[in-house]
VEXTOR-425169 format. One line per 4 residues: number of its first residue (from 1); their letters; for each residue x, y, z of N, C-alpha, C. Coordinates in steps of 0.001 Angstrom, whole numbers. Example, Ala and Ser with C-alpha at 12.3 -4.5 7.8 and 13.67 -1.06 7.14 Angstrom:
1	AS	13190:-5690:7800:12300:-4500:7800:13200:-3300:7800 | 12850:-2250:7080:13670:-1060:7140:12900:30:7870
# end
This chain:
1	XXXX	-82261:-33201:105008:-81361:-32932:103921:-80371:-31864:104360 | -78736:-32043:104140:-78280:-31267:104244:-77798:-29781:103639 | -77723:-28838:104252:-77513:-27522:103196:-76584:-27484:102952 | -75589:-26925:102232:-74734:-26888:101353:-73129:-26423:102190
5	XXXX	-73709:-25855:103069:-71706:-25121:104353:-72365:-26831:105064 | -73244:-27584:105009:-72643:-29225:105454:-73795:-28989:106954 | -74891:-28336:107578:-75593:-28200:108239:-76978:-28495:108456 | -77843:-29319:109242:-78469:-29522:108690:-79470:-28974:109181
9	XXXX	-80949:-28355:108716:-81454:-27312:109354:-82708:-27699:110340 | -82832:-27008:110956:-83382:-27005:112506:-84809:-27396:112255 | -84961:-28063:113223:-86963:-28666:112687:-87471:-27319:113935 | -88842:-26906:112792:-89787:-25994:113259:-90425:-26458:114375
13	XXXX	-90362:-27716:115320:-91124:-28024:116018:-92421:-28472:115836 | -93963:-28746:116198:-94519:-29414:116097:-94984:-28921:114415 | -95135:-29292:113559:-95819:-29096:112313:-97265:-29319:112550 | -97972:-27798:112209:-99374:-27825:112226:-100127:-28161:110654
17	XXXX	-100860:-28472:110948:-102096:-28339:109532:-102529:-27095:109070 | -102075:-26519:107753:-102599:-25493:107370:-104053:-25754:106417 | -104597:-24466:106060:-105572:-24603:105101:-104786:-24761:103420 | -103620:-24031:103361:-103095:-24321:102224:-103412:-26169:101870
21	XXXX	-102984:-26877:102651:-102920:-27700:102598:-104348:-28886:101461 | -105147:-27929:101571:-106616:-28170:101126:-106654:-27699:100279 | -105869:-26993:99436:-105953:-26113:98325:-106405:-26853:96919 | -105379:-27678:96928:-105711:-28341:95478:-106707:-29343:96190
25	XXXX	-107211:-30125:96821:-108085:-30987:96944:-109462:-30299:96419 | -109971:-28936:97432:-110813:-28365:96777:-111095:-27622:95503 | -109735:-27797:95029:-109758:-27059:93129:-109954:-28109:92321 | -109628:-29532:92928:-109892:-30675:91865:-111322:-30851:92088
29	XXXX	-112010:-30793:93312:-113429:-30917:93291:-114014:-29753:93226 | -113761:-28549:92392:-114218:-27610:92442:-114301:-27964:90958 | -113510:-28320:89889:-113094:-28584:88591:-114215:-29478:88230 | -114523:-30344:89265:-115294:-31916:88590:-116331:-31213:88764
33	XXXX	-116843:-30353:89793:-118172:-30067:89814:-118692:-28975:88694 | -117800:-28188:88458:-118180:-27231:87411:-118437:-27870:86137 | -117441:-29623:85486:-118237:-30236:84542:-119047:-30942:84639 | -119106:-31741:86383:-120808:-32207:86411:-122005:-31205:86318
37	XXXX	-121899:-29928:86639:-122703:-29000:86300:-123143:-28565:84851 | -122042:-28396:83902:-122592:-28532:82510:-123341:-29981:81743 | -122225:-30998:82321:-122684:-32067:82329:-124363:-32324:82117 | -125062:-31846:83782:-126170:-32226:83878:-126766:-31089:83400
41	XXXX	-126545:-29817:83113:-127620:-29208:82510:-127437:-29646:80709 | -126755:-30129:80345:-126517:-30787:78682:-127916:-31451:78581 | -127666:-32828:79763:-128722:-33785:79806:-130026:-33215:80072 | -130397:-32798:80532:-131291:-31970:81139:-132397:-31432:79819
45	XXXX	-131112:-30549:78953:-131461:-29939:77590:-132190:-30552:76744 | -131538:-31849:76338:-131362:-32555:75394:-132278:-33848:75756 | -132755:-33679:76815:-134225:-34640:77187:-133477:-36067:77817 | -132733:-35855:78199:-132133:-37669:78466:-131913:-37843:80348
49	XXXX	-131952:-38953:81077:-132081:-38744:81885:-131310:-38579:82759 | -131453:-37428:83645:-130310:-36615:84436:-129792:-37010:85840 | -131015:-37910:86014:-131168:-37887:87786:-129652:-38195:88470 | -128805:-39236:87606:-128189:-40021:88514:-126490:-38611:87953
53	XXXX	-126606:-38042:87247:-125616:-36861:86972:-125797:-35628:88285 | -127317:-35476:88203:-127541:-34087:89283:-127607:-35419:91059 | -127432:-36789:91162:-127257:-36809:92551:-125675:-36494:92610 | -125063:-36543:91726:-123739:-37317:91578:-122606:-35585:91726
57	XXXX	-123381:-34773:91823:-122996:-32947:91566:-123606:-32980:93046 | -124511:-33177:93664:-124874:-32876:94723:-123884:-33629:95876 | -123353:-35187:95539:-122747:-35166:96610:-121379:-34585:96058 | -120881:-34427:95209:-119859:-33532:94910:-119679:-31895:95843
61	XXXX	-120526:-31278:95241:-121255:-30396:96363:-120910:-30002:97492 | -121570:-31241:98108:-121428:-31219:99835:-120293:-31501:100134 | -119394:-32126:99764:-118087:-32478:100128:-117076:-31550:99986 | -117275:-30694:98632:-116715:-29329:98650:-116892:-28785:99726
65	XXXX	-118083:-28335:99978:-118932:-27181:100962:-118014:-27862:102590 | -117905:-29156:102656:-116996:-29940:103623:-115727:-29298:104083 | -115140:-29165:103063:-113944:-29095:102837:-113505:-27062:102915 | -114300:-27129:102566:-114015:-25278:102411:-114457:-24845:103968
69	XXXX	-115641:-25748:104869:-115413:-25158:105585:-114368:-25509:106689 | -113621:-27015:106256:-112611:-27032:107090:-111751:-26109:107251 | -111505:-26370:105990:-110052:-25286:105530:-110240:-23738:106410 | -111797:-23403:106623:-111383:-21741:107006:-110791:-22324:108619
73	XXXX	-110962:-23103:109381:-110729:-23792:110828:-109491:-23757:111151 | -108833:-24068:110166:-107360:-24392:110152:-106436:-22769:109666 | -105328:-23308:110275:-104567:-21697:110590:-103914:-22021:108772 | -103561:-20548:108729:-102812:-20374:107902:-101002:-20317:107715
77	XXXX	-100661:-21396:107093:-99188:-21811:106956:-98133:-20409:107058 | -97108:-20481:108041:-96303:-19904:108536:-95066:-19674:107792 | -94470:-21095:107378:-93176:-21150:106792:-93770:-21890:105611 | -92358:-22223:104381:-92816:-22870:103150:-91831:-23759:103190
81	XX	-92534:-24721:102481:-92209:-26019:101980:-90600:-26084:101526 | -90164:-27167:102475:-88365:-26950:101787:-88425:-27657:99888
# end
């Protein structure tokens, strides 16, 4: 895209993977797990059966726990998003 004096601006060279990048992935599965967590302790309460709510938080879980520890692996973003 061009800038505005009609130039168009210089590529940063190779574009790396940041952890930003993971940000919202792990806040949306950070979100689902905190209501599969009430979720299954509701059921839990209320006598009904939980099993397939608490596997369903567990692999939620691990995939978080996945993901967070990618994210620390990966460098942290340099420049911002045009």
């Amino acid at each position: 895209m061009a800038r505005p004096d009609g130039t168009r601006p210089r590529s940063g060279g190779i574009r790396q993977r940041s952890g930003e990048d993971f940000d919202l992935l792990i806040g949306f599965l950070g979100f689902w797990a905190f209501v599969l967590f009430g979720f299954t302790v509701w059921m839990e309460l209320t006598g009904q059966p939980a099993l397939g709510w608490a596997l369903a938080l567990l692999v939620l879980l691990a995939a978080l726990y996945g993901l967070v520890r990618l994210r620390r692996r990966l460098p942290p973003r340099t420049g911002r998003r045009g």
